[in-house]
C-alpha positions as CSV (number, residue, x, y, z in Angstrom):
1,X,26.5,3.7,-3.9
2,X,29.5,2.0,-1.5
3,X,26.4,1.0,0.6
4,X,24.1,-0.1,-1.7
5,X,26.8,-2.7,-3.1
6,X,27.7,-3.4,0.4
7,X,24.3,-4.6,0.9
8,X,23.9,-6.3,-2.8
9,X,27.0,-7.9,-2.0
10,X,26.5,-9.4,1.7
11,X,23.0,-10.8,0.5
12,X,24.1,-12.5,-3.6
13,X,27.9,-12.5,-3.3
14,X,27.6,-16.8,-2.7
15,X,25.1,-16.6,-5.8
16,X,26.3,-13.6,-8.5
17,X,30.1,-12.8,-10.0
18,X,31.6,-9.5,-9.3
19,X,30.1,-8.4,-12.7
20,X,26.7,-8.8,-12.1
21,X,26.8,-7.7,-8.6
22,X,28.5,-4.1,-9.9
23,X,25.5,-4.7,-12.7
24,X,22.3,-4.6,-10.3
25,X,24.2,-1.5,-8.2
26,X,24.3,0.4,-11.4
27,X,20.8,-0.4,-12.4
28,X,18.9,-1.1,-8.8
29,X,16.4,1.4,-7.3
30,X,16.6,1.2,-3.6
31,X,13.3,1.2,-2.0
32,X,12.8,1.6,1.9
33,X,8.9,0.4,2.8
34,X,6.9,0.2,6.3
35,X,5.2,-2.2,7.5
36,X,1.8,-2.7,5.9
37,X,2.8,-0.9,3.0
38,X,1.6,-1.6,-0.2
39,X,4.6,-2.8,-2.5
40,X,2.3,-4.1,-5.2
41,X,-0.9,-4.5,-5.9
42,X,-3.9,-6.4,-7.7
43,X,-4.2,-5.1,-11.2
44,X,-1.5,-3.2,-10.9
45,X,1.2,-3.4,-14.0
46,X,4.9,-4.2,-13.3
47,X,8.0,-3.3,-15.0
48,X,10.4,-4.0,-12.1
49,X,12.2,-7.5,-10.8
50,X,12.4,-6.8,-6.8
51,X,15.6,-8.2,-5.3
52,X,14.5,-8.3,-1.4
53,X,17.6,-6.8,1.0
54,X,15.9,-6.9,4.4
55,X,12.5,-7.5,5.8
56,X,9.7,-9.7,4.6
57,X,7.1,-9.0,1.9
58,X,3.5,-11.3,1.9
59,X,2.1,-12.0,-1.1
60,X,-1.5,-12.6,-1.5
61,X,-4.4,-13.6,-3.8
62,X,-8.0,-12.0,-4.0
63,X,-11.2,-13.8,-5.2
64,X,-14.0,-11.9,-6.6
65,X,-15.6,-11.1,-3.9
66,X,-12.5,-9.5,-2.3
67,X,-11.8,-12.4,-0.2
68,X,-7.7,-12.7,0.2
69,X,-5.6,-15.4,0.7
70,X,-1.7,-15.4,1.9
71,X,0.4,-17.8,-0.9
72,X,4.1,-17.1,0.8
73,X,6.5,-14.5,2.4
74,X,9.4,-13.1,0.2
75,X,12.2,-12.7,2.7
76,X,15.9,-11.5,2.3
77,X,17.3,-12.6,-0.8
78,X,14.0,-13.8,-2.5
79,X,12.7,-12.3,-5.6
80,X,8.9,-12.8,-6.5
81,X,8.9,-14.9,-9.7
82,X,5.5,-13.6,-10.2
83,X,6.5,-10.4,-11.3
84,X,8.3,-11.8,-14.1
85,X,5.3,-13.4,-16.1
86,X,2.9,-10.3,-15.8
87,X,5.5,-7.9,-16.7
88,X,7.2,-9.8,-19.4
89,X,3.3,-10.3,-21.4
90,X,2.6,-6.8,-20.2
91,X,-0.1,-8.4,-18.1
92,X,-1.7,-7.3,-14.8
93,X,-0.6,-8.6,-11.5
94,X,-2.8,-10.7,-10.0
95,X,-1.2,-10.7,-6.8
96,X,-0.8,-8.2,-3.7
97,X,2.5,-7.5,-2.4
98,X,2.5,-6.2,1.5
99,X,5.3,-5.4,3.7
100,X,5.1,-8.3,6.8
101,X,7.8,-5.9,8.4
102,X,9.4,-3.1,7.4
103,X,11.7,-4.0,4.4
104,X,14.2,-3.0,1.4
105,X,13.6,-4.1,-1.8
106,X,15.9,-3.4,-4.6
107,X,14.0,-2.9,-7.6
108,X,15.4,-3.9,-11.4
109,X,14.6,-2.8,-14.7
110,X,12.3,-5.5,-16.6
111,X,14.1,-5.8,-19.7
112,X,17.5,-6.7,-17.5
113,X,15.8,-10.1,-17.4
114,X,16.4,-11.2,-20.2
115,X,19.2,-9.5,-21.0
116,X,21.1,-11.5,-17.9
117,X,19.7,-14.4,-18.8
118,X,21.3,-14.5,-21.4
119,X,24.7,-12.8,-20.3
120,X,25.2,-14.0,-17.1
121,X,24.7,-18.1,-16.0
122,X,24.2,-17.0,-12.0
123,X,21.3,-15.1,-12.7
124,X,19.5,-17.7,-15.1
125,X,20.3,-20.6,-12.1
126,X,18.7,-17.8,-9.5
127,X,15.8,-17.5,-11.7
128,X,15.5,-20.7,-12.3
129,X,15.8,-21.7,-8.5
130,X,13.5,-18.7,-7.3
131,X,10.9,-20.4,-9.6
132,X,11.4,-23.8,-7.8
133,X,11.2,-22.5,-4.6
134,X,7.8,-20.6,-5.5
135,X,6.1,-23.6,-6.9
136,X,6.9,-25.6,-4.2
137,X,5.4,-22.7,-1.9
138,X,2.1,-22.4,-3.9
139,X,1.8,-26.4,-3.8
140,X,2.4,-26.5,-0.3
141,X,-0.3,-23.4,0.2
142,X,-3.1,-25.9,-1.8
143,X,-2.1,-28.7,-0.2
144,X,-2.7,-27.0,3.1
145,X,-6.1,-26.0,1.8
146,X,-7.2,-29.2,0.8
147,X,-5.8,-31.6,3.5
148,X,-5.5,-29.5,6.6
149,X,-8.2,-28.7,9.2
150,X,-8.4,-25.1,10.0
151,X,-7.3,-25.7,13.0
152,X,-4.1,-27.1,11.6
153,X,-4.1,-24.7,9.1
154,X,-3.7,-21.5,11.4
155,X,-1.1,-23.4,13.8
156,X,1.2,-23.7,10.7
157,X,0.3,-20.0,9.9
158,X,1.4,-18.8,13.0
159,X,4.7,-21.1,13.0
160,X,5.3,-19.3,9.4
161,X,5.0,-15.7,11.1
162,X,7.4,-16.4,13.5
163,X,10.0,-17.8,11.2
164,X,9.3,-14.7,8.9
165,X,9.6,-11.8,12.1
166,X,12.2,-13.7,13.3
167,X,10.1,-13.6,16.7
168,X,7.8,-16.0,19.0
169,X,6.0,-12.5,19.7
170,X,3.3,-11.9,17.1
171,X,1.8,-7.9,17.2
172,X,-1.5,-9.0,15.3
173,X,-5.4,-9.4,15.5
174,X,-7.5,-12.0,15.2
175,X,-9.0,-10.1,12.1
176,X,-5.8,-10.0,10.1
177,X,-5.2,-13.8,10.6
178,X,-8.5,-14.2,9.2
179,X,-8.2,-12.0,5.9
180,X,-4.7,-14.1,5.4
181,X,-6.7,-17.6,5.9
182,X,-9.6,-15.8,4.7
183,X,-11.9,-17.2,7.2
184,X,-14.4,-15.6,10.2
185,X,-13.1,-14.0,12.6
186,X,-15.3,-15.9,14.8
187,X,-13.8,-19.0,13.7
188,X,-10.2,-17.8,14.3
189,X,-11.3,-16.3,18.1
190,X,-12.3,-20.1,18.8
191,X,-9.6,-22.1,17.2
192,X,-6.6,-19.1,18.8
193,X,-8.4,-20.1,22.5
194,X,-8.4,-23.8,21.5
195,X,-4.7,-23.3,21.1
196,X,-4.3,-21.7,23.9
197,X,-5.7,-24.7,25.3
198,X,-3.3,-26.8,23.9
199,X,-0.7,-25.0,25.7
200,X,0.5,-24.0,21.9
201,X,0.2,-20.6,21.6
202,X,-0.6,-17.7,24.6
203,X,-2.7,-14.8,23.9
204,X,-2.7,-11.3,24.8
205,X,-4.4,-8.1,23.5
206,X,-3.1,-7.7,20.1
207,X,-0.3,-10.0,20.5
208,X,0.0,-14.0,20.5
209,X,3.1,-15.9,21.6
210,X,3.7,-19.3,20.0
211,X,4.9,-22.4,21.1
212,X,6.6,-24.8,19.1
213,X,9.6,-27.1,19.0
C-alpha cells in the first residue's frame, strides 16, 4: 500500500488533495501489463476509470471491415475519457486499448466517478481537462486524415512514437505502422525509404531511427 501511494502521489499530488489521493489508494487496483497487451477491447464492457502510472497505452478505432486506426497514446498521468461514456450508459467500448510499452494502470471503481465529482473539485477539473485534451487529440487525428499526405501523415506518426517510448529508436515493422495508419504495407515500404531519402528517418531490420528537430 506505502508504494502504491507513493506512486499515486508522485504522478497527482500537483492535481489531487491528500484526501483523494488516500481515496484512489484505498479503492485502486494496480495492474502491471506487457507490451502488446490487450488492456481493452472493442465491444468489450467497462466498469473501471484507468489512472495511467507508467508506460503508454494506444488507443484505437476499427471499421467494419476490421481495419484499425490509432486516435492517441494515454501516457503517465492520463486517464482515457472514453471509458467514462461507455461505462456510465452501460454501453460497449468502441475502442481498443494496447499497451505501446509495458505500463501500470491504476484501475477505479465506475461509480467513484460520480461520486468525486461531486465530493472532490480536483477530480471534476481533471475530468474536465482529460476531456479537453482528448478532443483536441481526436480533432487533430481527423485533421491529419483529411489535410495530410500520407507521407506527412506517417512522418508525424513516427515523431509521436518517439515522444511516447521516450526513444529515437523505434523496435517496429512496417506492417504495424500500417494497421495504426491503416494503410498497405506496400505503401508504408515506399514512403519509410522515401524518408530515408530525406535523410529523416534511418532504417534497419525491425527498427527505424528518426530524425527530427
Amino acid at each position: 500500500m506505502t508504494m502504491l501511494k507513493e506512486k499515486v502521489t508522485s504522478n497527482f499530488s500537483h492535481i489531487f488533495e491528500d484526501d483523494l489521493i488516500n481515496e484512489i489508494v484505498n479503492v485502486g487496483i494496480l495492474k502491471k501489463v506487457k507490451e502488446n497487451d490487450l488492456l481493452l477491447d472493442i465491444g468489450q464492457k467497462f466498469d473501471m476509470i484507468p489512472l495511467v502510472l507508467s508506460g503508454a497505452i494506444k488507443i484505437s478505432r476499427e471499421d467494419e471491415n476490421g481495419d484499425e486506426l490509432s486516435l492517441y497514446f494515454l501516457e503517465q498521468g492520463d486517464t482515457c475519457n472514453i471509458t467514462f461514456g461507455s461505462g456510465l450508459n452501460c454501453e460497449q467500448s468502441k475502442v481498443r486499448g494496447i499497451a505501446e510499452r509495458d505500463s501500470e494502470i491504476l484501475f477505479i471503481p465506475l461509480e467513484k466517478l460520480e461520486e468525486w465529482l461531486i465530493t472532490f473539485k480536483s477530480w471534476r477539473s481533471f475530468v474536465i481537462n482529460s476531456y479537453n485534451i482528448r478532443l483536441s487529440e481526436m480533432l487533430e487525428a481527423i485533421d491529419t486524415l483529411a489535410f495530410m499526405k500520407m507521407d506527412q501523415r506517417l512522418y508525424k506518426h513516427l515523431k509521436d512514437k518517439v515522444k511516447v517510448m521516450n526513444s529515437v529508436i523505434l523496435n517496429t515493422t512496417h506492417e504495424q505502422i500500417a494497421q495504426d495508419l491503416n494503410t498497405s504495407r506496400v505503401v508504408i515500404s515506399r514512403l519509410l525509404k522515401q524518408l530515408e531519402n530525406e535523410k529523416k528517418i534511418k532504417l534497419f531490420r525491425n527498427k527505424i531511427e528518426v530524425f527530427y528537430s
